[in-house]
Structure formats: structure tokens, C-alpha cells
MARZAKOL-644058 format. One record per residue (C-alpha): residue number from 1; residue in one letter; z negated, y negated, x negated. Coordinates in steps of 0.001 Angstrom, whole numbers, plus 524288, in hexadecimal, padded with zeros to 5 digits. Layout:
! MARZAKOL-644058
{NUM; 'a'; {Z; Y; X}},
...
! end
This chain:
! MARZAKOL-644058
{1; 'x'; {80000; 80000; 80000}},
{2; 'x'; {7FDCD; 7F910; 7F4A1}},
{3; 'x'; {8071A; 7FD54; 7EC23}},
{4; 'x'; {80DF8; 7EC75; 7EBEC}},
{5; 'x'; {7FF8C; 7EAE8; 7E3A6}},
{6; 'x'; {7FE96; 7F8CA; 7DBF4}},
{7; 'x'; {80CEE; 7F81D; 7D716}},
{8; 'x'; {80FAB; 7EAFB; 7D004}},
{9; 'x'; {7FED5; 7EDBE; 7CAD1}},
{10; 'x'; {803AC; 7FA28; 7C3FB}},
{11; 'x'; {811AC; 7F781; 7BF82}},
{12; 'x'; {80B48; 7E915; 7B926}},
{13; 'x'; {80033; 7F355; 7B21D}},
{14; 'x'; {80D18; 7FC90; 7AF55}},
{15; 'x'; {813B8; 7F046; 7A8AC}},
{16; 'x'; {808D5; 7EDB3; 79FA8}},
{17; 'x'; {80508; 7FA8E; 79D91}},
{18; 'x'; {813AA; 7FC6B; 79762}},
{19; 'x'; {8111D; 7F03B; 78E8F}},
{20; 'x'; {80505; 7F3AD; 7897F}},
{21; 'x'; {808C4; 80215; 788B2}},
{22; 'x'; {81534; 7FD2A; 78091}},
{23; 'x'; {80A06; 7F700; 7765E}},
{24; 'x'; {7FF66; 800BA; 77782}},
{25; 'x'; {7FEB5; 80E59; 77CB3}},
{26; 'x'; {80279; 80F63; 789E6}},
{27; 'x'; {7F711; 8197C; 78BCB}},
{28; 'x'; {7EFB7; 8102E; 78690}},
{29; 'x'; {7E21B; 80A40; 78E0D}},
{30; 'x'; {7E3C7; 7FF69; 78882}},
{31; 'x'; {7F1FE; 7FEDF; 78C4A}},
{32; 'x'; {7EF75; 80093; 79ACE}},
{33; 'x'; {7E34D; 7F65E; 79AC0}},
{34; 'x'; {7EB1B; 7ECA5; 7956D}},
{35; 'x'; {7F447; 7EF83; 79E9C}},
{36; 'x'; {7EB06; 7EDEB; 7A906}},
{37; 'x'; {7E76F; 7DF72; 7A385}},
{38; 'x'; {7F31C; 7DB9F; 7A226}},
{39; 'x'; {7F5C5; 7DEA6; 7B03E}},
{40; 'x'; {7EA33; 7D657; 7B35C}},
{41; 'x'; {7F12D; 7CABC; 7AB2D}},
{42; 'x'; {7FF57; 7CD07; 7B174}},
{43; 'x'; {7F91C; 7CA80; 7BFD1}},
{44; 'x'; {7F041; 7BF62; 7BAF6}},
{45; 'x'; {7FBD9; 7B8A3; 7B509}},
{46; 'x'; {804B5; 7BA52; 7C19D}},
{47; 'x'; {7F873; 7B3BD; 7C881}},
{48; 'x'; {7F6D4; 7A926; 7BE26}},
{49; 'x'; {7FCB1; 79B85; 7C72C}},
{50; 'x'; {7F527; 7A1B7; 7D368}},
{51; 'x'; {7E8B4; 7A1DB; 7CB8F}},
{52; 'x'; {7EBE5; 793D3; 7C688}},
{53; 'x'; {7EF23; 78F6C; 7D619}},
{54; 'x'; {7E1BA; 795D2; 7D8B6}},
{55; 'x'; {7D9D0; 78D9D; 7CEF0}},
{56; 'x'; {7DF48; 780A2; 7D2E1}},
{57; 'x'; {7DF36; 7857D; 7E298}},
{58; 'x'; {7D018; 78745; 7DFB0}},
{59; 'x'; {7CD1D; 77B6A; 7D8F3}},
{60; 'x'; {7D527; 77351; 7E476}},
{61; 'x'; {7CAEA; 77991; 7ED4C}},
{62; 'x'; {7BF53; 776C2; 7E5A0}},
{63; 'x'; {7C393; 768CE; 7E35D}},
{64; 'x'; {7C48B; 76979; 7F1B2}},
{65; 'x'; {7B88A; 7713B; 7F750}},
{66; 'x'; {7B235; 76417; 7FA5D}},
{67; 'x'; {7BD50; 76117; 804F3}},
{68; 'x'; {7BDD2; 76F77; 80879}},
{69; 'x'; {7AF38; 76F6E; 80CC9}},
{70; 'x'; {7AF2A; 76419; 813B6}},
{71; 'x'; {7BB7F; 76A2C; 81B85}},
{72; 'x'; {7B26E; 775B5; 81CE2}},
{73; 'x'; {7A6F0; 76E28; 82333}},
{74; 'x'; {7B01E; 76420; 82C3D}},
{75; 'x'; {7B8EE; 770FA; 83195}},
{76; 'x'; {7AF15; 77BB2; 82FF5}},
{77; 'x'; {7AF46; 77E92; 83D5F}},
{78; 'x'; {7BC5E; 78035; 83FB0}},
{79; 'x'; {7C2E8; 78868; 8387F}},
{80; 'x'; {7D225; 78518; 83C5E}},
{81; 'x'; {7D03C; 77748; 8373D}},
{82; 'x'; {7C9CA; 77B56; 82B00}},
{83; 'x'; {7D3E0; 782D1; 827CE}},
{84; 'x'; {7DD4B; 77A17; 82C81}},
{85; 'x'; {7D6A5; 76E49; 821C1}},
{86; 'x'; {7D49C; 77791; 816CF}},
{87; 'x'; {7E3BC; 77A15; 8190A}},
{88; 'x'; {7E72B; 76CEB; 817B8}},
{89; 'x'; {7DD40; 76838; 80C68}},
{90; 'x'; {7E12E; 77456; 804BF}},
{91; 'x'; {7EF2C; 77007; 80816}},
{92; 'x'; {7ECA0; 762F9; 80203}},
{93; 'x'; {7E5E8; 765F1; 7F645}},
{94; 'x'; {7EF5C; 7715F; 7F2AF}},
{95; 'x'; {7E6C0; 77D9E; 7F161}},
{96; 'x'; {7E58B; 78B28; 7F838}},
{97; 'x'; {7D9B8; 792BC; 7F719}},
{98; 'x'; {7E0E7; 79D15; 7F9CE}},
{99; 'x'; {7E8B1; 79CEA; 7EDF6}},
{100; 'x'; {7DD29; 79E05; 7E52B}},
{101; 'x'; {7DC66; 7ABB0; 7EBC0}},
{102; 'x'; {7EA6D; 7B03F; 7E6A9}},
{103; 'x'; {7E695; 7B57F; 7D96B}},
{104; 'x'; {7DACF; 7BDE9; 7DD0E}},
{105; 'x'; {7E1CC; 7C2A6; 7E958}},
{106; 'x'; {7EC1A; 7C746; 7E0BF}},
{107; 'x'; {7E3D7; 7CECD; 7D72E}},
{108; 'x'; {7DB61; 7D673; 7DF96}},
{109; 'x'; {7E89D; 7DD9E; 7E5B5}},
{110; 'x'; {7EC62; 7E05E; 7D6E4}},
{111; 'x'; {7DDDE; 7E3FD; 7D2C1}},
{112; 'x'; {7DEBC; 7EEAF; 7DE7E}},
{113; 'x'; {7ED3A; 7F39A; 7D9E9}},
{114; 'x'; {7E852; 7F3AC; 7CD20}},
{115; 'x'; {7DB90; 7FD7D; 7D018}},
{116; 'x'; {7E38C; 8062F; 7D8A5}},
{117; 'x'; {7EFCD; 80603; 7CD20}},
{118; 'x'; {7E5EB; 80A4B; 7C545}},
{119; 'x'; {7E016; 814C2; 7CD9D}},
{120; 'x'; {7EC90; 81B27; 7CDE2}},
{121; 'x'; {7ECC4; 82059; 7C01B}},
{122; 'x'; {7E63E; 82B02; 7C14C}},
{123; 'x'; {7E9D7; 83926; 7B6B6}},
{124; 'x'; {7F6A8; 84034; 7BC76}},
{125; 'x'; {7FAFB; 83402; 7C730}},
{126; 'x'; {8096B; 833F1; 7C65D}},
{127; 'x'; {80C08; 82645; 7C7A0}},
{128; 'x'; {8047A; 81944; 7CAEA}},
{129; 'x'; {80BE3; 80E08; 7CFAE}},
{130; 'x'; {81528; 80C17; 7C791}},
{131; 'x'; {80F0C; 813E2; 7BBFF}},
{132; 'x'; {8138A; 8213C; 7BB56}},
{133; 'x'; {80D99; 82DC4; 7B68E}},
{134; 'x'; {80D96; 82B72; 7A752}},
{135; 'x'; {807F8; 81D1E; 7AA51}},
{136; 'x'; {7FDD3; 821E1; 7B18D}},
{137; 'x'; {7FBB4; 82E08; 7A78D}},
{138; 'x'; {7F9A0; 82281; 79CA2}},
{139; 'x'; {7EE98; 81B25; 7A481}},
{140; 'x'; {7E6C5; 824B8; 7A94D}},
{141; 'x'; {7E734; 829B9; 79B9A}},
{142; 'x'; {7E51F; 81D28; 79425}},
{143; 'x'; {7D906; 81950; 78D12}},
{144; 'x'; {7D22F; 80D54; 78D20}},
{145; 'x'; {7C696; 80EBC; 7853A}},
{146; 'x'; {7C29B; 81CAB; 78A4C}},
{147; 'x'; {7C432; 81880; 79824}},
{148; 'x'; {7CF9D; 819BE; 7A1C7}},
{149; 'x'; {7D3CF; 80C1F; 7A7AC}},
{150; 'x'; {7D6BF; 812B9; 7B663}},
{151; 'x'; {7C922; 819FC; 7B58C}},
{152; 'x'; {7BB7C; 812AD; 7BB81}},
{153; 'x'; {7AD5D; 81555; 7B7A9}},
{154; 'x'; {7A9F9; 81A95; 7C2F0}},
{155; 'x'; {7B11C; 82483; 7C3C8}},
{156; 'x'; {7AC45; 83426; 7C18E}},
{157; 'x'; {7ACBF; 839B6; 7B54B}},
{158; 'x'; {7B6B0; 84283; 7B9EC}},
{159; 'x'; {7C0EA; 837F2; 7BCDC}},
{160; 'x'; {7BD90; 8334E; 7AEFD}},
{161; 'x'; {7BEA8; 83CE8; 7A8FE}},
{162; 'x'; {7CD88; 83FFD; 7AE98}},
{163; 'x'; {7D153; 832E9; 7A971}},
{164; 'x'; {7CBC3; 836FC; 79C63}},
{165; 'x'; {7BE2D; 82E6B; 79BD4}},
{166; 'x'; {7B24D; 82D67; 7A019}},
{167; 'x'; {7A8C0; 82438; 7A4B9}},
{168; 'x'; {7A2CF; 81EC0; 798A1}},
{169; 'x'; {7B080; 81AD9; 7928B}},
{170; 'x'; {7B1F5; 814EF; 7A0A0}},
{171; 'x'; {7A6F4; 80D7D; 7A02C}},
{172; 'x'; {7A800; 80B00; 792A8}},
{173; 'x'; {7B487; 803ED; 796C8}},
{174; 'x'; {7B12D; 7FF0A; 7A41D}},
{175; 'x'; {7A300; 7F97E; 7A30A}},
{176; 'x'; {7A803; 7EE02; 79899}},
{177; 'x'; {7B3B7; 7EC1F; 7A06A}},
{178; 'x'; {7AA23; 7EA60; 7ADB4}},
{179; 'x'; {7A29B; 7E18B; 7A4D5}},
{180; 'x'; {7AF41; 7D92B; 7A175}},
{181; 'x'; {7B43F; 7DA2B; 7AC9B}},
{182; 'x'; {7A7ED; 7D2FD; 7B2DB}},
{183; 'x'; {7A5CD; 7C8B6; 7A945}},
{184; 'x'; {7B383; 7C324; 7AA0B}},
{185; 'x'; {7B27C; 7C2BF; 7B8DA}},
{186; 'x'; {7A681; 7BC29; 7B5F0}},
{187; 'x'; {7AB09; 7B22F; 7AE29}},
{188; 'x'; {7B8D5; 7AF30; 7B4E3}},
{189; 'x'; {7B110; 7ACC5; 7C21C}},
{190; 'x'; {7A901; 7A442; 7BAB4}},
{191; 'x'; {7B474; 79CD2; 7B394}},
{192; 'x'; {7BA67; 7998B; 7C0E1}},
{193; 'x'; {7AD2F; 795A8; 7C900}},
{194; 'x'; {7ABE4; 78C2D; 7BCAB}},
{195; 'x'; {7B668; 785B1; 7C10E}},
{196; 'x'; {7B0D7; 7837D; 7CF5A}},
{197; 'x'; {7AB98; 774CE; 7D229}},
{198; 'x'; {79E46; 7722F; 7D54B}},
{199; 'x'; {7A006; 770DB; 7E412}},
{200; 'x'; {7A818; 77C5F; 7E4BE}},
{201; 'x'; {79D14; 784D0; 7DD0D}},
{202; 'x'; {7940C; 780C4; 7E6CE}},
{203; 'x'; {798B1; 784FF; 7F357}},
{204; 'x'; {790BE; 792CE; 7F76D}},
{205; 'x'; {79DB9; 799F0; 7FA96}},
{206; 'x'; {7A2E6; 7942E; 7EA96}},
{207; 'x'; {79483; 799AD; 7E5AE}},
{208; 'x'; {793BD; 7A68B; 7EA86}},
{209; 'x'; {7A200; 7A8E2; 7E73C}},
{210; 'x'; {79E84; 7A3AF; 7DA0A}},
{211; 'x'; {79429; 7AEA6; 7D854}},
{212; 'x'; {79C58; 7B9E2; 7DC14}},
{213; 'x'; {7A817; 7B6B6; 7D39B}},
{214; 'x'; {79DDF; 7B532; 7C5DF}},
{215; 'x'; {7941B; 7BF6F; 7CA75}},
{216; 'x'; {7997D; 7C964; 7D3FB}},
{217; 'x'; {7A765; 7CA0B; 7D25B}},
{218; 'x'; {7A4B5; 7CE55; 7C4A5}},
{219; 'x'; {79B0E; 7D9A8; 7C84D}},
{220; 'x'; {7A590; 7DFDA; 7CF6A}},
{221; 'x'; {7AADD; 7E344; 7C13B}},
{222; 'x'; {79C3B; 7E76B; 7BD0D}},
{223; 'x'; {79C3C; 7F12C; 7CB64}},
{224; 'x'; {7A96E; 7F3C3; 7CC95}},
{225; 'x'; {7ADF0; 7F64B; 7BFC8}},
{226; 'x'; {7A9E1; 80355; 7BEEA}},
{227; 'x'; {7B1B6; 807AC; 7CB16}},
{228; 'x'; {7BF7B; 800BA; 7C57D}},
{229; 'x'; {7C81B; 80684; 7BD06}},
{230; 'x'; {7C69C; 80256; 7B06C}},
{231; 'x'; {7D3B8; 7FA9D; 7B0AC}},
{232; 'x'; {7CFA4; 7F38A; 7BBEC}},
{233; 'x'; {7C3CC; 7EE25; 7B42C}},
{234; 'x'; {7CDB7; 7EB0F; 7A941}},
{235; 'x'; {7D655; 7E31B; 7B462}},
{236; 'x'; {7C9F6; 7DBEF; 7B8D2}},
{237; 'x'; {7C6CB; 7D820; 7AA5C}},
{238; 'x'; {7D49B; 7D356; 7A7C6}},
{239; 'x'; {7D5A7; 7CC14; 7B381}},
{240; 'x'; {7C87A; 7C488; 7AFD7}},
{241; 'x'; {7CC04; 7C128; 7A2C6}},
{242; 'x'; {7D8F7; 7BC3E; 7A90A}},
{243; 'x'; {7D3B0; 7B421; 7B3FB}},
{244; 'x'; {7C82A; 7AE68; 7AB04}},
{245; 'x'; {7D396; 7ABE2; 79F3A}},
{246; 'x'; {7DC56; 7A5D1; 7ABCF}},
{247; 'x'; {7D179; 79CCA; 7B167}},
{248; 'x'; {7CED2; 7970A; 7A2E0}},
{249; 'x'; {7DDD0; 79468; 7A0A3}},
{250; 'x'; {7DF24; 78F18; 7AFBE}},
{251; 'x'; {7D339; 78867; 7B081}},
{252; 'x'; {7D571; 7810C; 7A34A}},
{253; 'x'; {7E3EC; 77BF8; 7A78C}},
{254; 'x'; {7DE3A; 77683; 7B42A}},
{255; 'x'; {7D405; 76F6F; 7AAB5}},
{256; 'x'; {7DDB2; 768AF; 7A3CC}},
{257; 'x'; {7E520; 7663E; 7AF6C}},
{258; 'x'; {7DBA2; 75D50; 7B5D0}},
{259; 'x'; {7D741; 757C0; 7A844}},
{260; 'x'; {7E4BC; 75344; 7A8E3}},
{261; 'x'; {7E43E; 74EE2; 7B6A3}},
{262; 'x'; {7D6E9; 74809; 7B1F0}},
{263; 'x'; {7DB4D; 740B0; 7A5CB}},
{264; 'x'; {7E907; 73BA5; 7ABEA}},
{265; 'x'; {7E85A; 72D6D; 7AFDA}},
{266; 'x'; {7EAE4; 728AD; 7BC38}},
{267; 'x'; {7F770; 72411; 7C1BE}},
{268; 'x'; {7F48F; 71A84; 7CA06}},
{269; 'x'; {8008B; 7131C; 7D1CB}},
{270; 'x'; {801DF; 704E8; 7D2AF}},
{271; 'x'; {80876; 6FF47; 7DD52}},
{272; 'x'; {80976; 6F226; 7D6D4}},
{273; 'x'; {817C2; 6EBE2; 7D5DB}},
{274; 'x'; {81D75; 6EB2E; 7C669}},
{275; 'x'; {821DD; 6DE8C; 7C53A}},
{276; 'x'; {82B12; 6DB82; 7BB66}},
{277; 'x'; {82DFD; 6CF97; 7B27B}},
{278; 'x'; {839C6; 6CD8D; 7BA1F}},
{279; 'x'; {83431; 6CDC0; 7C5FE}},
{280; 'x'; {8299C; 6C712; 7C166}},
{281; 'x'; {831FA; 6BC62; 7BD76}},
{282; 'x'; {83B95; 6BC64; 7C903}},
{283; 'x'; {82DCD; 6BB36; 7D17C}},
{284; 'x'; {82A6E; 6AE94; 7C883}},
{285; 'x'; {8376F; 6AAD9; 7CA58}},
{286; 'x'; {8368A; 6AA93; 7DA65}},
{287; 'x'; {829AF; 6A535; 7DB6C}},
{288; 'x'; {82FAE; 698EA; 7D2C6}},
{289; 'x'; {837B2; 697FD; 7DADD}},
{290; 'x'; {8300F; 6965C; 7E6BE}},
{291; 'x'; {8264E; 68E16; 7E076}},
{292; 'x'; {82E97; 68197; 7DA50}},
{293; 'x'; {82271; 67A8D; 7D75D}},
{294; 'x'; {81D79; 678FA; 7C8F2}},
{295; 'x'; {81094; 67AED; 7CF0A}},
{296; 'x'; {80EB2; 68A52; 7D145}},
{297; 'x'; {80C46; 68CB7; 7DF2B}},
{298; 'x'; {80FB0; 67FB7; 7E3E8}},
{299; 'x'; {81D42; 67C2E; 7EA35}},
{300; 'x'; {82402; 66F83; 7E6EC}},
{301; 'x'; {8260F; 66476; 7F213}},
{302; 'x'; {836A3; 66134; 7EE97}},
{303; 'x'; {838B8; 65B22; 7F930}},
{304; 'x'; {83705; 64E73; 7F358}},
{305; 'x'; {8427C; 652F3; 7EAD7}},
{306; 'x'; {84A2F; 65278; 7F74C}},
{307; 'x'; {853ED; 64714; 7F679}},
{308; 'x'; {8526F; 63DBE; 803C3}},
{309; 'x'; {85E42; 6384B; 808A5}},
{310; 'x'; {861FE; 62A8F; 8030D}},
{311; 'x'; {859AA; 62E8F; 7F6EE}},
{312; 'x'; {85DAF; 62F62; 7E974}},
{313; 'x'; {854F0; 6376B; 7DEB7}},
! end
């Protein structure tokens, strides 16, 4: 049923599986695990503008929570016409909430093809996917420091043991990954609720979600590590390392962006007419004109220069 998700997981894991396998031994653990990263960085990379749109889309909205709440307490009763002025504000400011949702709607689909890829190399499965019989031959039999990359901890010794390992090489393996795997969630939550504002920190909904992400999120690699294969905890780790690396590089050209914005001098526009020297003049010129008199501002009685009949000057 989900074969649009399962097929384009494996045959990107087949690509770099051949690469690496050109360089190393395609039996290889380390082969297949860097394969398994590097499948991690393909999908991260695809997502790289959405998770750029996201960042600015959620600073728009804290910039504008203060407008948002006040829409929130005017409309709270009805519902249509909040909706309705949320619409339009987010309309005018230019952000979607909903876009900040893309990326991590988009990798929980391929985290899901990914564990049940994985689940189908199992010793003597004629094909997977798009990986056929010697493919799946070469993971099930590669070697990753003792432990077998489609194997958990939890499982019996027998299932170990027809992989080829047990469950102190898996553990051996799995615990520091776990560990890893926990920390980095750790610290990229705590990179990006850095970046919150004060007032947005401070709402109860922003502070409780603020907990989860640094506290809980990353004990579901401490609780549920031992029940994922061990490639799964290697995805999780890569995909850490990658956000937390992506943040620093995103988060630093926004910086300089409104530094920029900061530093540039206003343009403000005058509305006053340029006059020129030749209009100047041709304005000095007029007003001569007009104006006779040697005296500025005062106009000249000539009528005495008027010659009366029967009189000579």
C-alpha cells in the first residue's frame, strides 16, 4: 500500500550502497551504514529551501504573536471570524504555519519506509524492493562492529544468533548510539528554542512544548532504542547532526541578513521641487519684471510719465 514510500527509500539506499561498495567492500558494515547516512543527507538536502521557508515562516509568527493574541481574545468566541482574521493577517504578513510543518511531515513517511526496508532483509529473502537476493545476502551478512545493522537489542538470542551476533556486540553497538542519538536531539531542540523571543517563550502552550522537545523527545532514543534496528538509530543520529549543522548555517545567514537590514541607512523621499539655476534665474527674471520699482516690493507710480495733451517733456 505503501510501496510510492518503500520504493524510491530502498533504490536511494541501493544508489549509495553501489558508491560506497565501489570504494569499500560492498559486504562491508561500514559500507551499508554509510549508506544509510548518506540517505539521511540526500532527503535533508531535497528539503533544504522548505526548511529555510520554515525558519523565516516561524519567526514572521513570533514577530507577530502579539497581534495574533489579541485576535485570539477579540474573536475567541467565534471561531469562523477567527479564522477568517488569522487568514487575512497571515495573508498580509506573508507566512503559513503550515509550511513550517512540511519538513517533519516529510520525514516521518521516510523514517517508517526506512524501518520496514530494513525489516525486509532477513537470511534467504529473495528480493527487497528493489534489492535482489545477493543485495540482501550482503546486508544481512555485513558487519558493523560485531553487530548486524537490521538486528535490535531486544530481540531473542535465537534471532541473534541467525544473523551471526549476539546481544552484547548489539549493545555494545547500540547503547552509545542511543546515547548519541539523545544528546544531539537534545541539543538541536535546544539550538532552535534559543532562537524563540521572550514573549513567545512565555506562552504555556510555547513552555510545555519547549520541555518535551529538550527533555522527552530525546528519551524516546534512551526507551526506544533498544527496540529499533540498529540502522534506524544510525538514521536518527545522522539526521541530528544534519538538522543541528543546518540550523547553525541557516540561522547564521538570517543574522547577517537583518544586520544588513539594521546597518543600511534610510531612504527617505523628499517631495521638495529641484530648482535649477535656470529656473532660478528665469523666476528672478519674472518677478523683475512685475516689480519695476528700484525699491523691492514696491511698485512705481508712472503715470506721471504719462504725457498730457498740449504738454511737452
Amino acid at each position: 500500500m505503501l510501496d510510492f514510500i518503500y520504493y524510491p527509500v530502498s533504490a536511494i539506499l541501493w544508489f549509495w550502497h553501489k558508491v560506497f561498495g565501489f570504494v569499500l567492500d560492498p559486504a562491508s558494515g561500514y559500507a551499508w551504514a554509510l549508506s544509510v547516512i548518506f540517505l539521511v543527507f540526500t532527503l535533508r538536502a531535497l528539503l533544504f529551501k522548505p526548511f529555510v521557508h520554515q525558519v523565516r515562516s516561524m519567526k514572521k509568527m513570533q514577530e507577530f504573536a502579539p497581534q495574533i493574541r489579541e485576535l485570539q481574545a477579540k474573536y475567541g468566541d467565534d471561531r469562523q471570524k477567527l479564522a477568517m482574521e488569522m487568514q487575512k493577517l497571515q495573508s498580509e504578513q506573508g507566512f503559513n504555519p503550515l509550511s513550517g510543518c512540511l519538513p517533519i511531515l516529510v520525514q516521518v513517511p521516510v523514517f517508517f519506509g526506512l524501518f520496514h526496508v530494513l525489516n525486509g532483509f532477513k537470511p534467504g529473502a529473495p528480493s527487497n524492493y528493489i534489492f535482489d537476493a545477493n543485495d540482501v545476502a550482503s546486508f544481512v551478512a555485513a558487519d558493523f562492529f560485531g553487530a548486524k545493522l537490521s538486528n535490535t537489542i531486544s530481540q531473542s538470542p535465537e534471532v541473534l544468533e541467525a544473523f551471526g551476533t549476539d546481544r552484547i556486540e548489539m549493545m555494545l553497538v547500540g547503547v552509545p548510539l542511543m546515547i548519541a542519538a539523545a544528546i544531539a536531539t537534545h541539543f538541536t531542540a535546544r539550538h532552535s528554542v534559543q532562537r524563540q523571543t521572550a514573549d513567545a517563550a512565555a506562552q504555556p502552550q510555547a513552555a510545555v512544548m519547549n520541555r518535551m522537545t529538550l527533555w522527552v523527545f530525546p528519551m524516546f532514543a534512551l526507551i526506544g532504542g533498544p527496540f529499533l534496528p540498529l540502522a534506524i538509530l544510525i538514521y536518527w543520529l545522522a539526521n541530528n547532526f544534519w538538522t543541528l549543522a543546518q540550523q547553525r548555517v541557516v540561522y547564521s545567514r538570517i543574522d547577517r541578513e537583518e544586520a544588513a537590514q539594521a546597518s543600511a541607512p534610510a531612504v527617505v523621499e523628499s517631495t521638495a521641487v529641484d530648482v535649477t539655476p535656470a529656473q532660478d534665474a528665469d523666476t528672478a527674471a519674472d518677478a523683475a519684471k512685475d516689480q519695476p520699482g528700484e525699491i523691492p516690493g514696491v511698485i512705481e507710480d508712472r503715470s506721471r510719465d504719462t504725457d498730457k495733451p498740449g504738454e511737452s517733456r
